[in-house]
C-alpha positions in Angstrom: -13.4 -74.7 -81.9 -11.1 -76.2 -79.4 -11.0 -74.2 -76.2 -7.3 -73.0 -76.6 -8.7 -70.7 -79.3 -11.8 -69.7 -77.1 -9.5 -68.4 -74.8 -7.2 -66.2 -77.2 -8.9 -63.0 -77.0 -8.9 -62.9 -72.7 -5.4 -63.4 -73.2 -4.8 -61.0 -75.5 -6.2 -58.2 -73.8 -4.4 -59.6 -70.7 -1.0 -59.5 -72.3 -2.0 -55.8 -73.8 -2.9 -54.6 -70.2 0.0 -55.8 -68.5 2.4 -54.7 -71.6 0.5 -51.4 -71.2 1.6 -50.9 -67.7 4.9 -52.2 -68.2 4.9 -49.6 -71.3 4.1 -46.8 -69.0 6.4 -47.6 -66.2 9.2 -47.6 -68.6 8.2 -44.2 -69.8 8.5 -42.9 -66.6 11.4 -44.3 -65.8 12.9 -42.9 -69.0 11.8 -39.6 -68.6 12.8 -39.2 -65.1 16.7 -40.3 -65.1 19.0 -37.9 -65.2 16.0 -35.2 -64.0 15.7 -33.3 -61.0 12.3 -32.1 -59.8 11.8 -28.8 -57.9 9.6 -28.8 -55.2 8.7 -24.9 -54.6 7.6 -23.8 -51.1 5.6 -21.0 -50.5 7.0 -19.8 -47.5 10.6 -18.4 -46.5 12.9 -21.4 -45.3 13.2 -22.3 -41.7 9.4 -22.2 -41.1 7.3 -25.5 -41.0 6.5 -25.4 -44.5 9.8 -25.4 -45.6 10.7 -28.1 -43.1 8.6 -30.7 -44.4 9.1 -30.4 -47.8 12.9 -30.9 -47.3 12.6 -33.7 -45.2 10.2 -35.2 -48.0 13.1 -34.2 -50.7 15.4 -35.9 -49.0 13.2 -39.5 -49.9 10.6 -38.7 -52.4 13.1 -39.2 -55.4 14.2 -42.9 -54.7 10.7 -43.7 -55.1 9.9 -42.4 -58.2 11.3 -44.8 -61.0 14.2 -42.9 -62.5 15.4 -41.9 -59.3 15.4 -37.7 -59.7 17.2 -35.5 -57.5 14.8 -33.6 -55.8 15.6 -29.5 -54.6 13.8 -27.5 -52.7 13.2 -23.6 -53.7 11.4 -21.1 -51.3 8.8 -18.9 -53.4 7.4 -16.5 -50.4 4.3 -13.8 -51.0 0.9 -13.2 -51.1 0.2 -16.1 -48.6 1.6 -18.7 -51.0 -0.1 -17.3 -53.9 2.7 -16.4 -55.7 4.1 -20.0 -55.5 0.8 -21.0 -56.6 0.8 -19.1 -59.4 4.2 -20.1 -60.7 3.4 -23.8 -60.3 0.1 -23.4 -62.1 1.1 -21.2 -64.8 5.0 -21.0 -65.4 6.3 -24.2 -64.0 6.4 -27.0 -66.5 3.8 -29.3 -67.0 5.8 -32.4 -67.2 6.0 -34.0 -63.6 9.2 -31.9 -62.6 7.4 -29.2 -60.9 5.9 -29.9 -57.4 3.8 -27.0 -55.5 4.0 -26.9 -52.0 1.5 -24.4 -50.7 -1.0 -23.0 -48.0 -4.1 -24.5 -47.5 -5.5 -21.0 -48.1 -4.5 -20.8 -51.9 -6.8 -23.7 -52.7 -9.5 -22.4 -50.4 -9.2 -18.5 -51.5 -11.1 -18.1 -54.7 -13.7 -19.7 -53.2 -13.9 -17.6 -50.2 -12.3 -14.5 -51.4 -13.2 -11.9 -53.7 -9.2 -10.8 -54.5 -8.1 -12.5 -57.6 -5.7 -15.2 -57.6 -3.1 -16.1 -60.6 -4.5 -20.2 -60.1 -8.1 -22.2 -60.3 -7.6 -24.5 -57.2 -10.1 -27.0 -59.1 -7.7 -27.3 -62.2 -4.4 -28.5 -59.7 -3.4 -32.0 -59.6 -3.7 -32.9 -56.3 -0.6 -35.3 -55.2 -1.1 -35.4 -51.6 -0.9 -33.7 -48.1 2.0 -34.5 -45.5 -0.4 -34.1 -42.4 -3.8 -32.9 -41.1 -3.1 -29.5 -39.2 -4.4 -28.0 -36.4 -3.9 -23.9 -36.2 -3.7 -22.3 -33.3 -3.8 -18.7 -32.1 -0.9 -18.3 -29.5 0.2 -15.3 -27.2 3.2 -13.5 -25.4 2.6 -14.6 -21.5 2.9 -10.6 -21.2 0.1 -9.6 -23.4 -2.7 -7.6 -22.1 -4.9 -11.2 -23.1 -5.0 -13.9 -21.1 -7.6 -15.9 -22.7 -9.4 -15.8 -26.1 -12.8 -14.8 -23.6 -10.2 -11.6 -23.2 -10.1 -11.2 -27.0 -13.4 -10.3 -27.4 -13.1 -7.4 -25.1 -9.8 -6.7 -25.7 -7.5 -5.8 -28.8 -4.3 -8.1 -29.2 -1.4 -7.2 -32.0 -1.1 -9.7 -34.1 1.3 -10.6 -37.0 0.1 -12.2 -40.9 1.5 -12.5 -44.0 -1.1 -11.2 -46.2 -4.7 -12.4 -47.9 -5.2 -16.0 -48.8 -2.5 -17.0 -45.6 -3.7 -18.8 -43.0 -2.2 -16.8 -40.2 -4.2 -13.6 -42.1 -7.4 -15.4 -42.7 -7.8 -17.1 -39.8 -7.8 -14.0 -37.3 -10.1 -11.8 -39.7 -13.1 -14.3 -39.6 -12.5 -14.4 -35.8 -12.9 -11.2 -36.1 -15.8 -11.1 -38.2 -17.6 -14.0 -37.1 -17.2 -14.2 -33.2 -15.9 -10.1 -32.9 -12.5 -10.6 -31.6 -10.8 -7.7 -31.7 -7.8 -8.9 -33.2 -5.3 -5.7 -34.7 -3.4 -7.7 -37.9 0.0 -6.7 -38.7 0.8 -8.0 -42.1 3.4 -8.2 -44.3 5.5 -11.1 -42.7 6.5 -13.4 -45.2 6.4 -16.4 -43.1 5.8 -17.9 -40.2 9.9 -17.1 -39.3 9.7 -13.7 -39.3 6.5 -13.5 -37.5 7.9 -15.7 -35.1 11.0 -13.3 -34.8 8.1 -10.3 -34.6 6.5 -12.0 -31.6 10.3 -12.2 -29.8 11.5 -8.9 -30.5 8.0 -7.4 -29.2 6.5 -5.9 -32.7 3.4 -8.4 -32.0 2.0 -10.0 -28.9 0.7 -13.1 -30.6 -0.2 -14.7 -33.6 -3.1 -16.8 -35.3 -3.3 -19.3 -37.8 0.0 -21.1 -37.7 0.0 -25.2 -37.2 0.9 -26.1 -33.5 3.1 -29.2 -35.0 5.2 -26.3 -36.7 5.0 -23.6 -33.4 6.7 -27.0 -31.7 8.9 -27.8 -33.8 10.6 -23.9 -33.6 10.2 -23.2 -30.1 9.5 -26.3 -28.0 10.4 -24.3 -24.6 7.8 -21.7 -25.1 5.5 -23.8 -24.0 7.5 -25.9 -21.1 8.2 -22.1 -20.0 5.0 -20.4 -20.3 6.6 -17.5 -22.2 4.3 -18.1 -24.6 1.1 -19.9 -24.7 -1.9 -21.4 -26.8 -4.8 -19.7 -26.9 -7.5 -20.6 -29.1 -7.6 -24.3 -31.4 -8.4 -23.0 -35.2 -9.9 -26.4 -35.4 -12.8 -28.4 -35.9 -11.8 -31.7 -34.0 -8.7 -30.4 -32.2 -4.9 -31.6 -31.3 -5.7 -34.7 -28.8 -2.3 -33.1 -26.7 -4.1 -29.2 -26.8 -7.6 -30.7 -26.3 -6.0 -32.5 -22.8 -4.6 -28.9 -21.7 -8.0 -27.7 -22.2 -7.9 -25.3 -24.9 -11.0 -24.2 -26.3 -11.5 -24.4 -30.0 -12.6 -21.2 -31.9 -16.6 -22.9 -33.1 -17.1 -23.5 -29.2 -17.5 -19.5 -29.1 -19.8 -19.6 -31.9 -23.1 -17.7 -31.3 -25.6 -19.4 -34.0 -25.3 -22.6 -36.1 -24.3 -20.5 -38.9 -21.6 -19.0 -37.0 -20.3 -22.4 -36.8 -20.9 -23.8 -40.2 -19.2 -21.1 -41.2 -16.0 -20.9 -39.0 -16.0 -24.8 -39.6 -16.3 -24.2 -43.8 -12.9 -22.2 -43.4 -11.4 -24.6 -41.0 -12.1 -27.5 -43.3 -8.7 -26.6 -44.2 -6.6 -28.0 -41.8 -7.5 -31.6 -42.7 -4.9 -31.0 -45.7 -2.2 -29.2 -43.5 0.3 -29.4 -46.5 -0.9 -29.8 -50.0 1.3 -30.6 -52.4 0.5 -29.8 -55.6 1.3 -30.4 -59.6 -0.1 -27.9 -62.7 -2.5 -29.1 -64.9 -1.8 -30.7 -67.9 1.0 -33.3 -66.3 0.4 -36.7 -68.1 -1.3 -39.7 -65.9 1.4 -42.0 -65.9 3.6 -39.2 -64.2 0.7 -38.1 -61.6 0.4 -41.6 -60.6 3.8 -42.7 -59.7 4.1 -39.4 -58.2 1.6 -39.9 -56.4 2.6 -43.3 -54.9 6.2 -42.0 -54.3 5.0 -39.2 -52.3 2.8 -41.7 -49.8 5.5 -43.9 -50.1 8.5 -41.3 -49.0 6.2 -40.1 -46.0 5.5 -44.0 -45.2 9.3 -44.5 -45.6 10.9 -45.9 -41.9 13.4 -43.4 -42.0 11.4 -40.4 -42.9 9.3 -41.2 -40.1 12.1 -41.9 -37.4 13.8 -38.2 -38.9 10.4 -36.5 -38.1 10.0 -38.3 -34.7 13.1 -36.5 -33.0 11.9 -33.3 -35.1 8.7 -33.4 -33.8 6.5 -33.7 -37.1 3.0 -35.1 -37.3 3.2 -37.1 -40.3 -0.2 -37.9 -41.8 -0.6 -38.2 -44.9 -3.4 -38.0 -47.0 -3.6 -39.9 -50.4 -4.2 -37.2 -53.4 -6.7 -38.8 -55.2 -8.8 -38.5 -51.7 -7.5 -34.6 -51.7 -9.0 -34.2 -55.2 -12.3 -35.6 -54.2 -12.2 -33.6 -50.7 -11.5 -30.2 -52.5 -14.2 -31.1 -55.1 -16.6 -31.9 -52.2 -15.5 -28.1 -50.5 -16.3 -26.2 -53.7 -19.5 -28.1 -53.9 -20.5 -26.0 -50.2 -23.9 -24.9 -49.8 -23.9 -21.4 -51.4 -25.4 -19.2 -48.5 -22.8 -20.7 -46.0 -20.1 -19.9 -48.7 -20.9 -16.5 -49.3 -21.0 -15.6 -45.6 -17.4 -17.3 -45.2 -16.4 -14.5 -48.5 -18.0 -11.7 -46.6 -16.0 -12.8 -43.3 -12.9 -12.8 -45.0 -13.5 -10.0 -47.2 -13.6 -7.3 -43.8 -10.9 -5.1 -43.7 -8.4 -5.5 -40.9 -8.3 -3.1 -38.0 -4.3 -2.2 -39.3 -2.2 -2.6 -41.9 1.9 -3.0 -41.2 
């Protein structure tokens, strides 16, 4: 057989792979002109949250082929939850529904006993824009000087409610190291606890990213009306690290104190999940995918969030999907001593 016809089937399947790709590009070009895709934020606007995902909006749709318009929609409550919800359940399924959401709605059902309208392991994970590190901060007036000051000494603190960071966060210090932190909740973002702090309903708050706290208030800091207490963080912020403040595991009294407190910290290494409902076909996830590392890679994007003072870092979401599988895979024992941290009841309810 001469070796032209040897060759035949190789180049077959060769032609039928790259026609296949070429086949699927086109569908997803097709089905995203003319569309418009709705990222929905769990948070109130003007908060970190809601900043990022805007400034993604603004360049995530030229990289998807089909070029979408992409809005933003603010979906506060039950610590993101509620967006969560929607996204998983409501939203469609198609690719025109993005889910940007607290780090504590994928972690919650694993850690929590208080149902939750989503399964974290059934989202499509298309990225996060940045590791984050939280922080508990304080009024320069407050009766606390230090987080040492904390365990002897209550501080008012304000929270949105279960499954949010800046609730979670301050109940397992509670629980874990016995901080006396009082939690104030209700807030349904980090704006209006920030407004809280200002007007004097709370002396401080846990659980909010630093990047964010910098972004809103850069001269807190310079003025020392406000300042950093504690790093909710198993690594640190290299700048906070330099200034010398402690981070939360240092505190720690056993090494399951600290696998524990480091289990819920995990956390911060996706700062800002983005997420899509199940049942979204490949071909969609993927470009969406690679449009959302390529809008945070984009030169402009990263020049805009230079002179707003983000940390962009973003994390690739099929490496998301394997981290959150890798979570839920925790030993048990350490897992259910994170759920019986969280599950304490607060000292105060707003």
């Amino acid at each position: 057989m001469p070796l032209c016809y040897c060759l035949r089937p190789a180049a077959v399947a060769l032609a039928c792979l790259i026609g296949g790709g070429a086949a699927a590009q086109d569908s997803v070009e097709q089905f995203y002109r003319g569309k418009q895709i709705a990222i929905v934020v769990g948070s109130s606007a003007g908060g970190g949250y809601d900043t990022y995902a805007r400034l993604i909006a603004r360049t995530m749709g030229a990289a998807i082929p089909g070029n979408p318009s992409i809005v933003v929609q603010n979906m506060s409550g039950a610590g993101s939850n509620r967006a969560a919800g929607y996204v998983y359940s409501v939203a469609p399924k198609d690719g025109t529904a993005i889910g940007a959401i607290f780090p504590g709605a994928v972690l919650q059902p694993l850690l929590s006993d208080q149902p939750v309208p989503h399964d974290p392991s059934k989202f499509v994970y298309l990225g996060s824009a940045n590791s984050d590190v939280y922080v508990c901060y304080v009024r320069s007036d407050a009766p606390v000087k230090t987080f040492k000051d904390v365990l002897d000494k209550e501080l008012i603190v304000g929270a949105s409610n279960p499954g949010a960071t800046t609730y979670d966060l301050p109940l397992l210090l509670n629980s874990v190291l016995g901080a006396k932190f009082k939690i104030v909740t209700g807030y349904p973002g980090s704006r209006e606890i920030t407004l809280a702090l200002e007007r004097g309903e709370v002396q401080g708050a846990c659980g909010i990213g630093w990047t964010g706290i910098e972004i809103m208030h850069p001269d807190w800091f310079a003025k020392d009306t406000v300042r950093a207490l504690v790093q909710l963080s198993n690594a640190g912020h290299s700048d906070l690290n330099r200034r010398g403040v402690p981070r939360a595991a240092e505190f720690a009294r056993s090494d399951d104190d600290r696998k524990t407190i480091e289990l819920v910290f995990s956390q911060g290494v996706f700062g800002r999940p983005y997420v899509l409902p199940p049942g979204v076909p490949a071909e969609r996830v993927a470009a969406l995918r690679k449009a959302f590392i390529a809008a945070l890679d984009d030169k402009a994007l990263r020049a805009e969030a230079a002179r707003m003072q983000l940390d962009v870092d973003p994390m690739p979401g099929g490496d998301l999907q394997t981290l959150v599988a890798g979570i839920y895979a925790t030993p048990p024992h350490l897992v259910e001593r994170a759920r019986r941290a969280l599950s304490v009841k607060p000292a105060a309810g707003r």
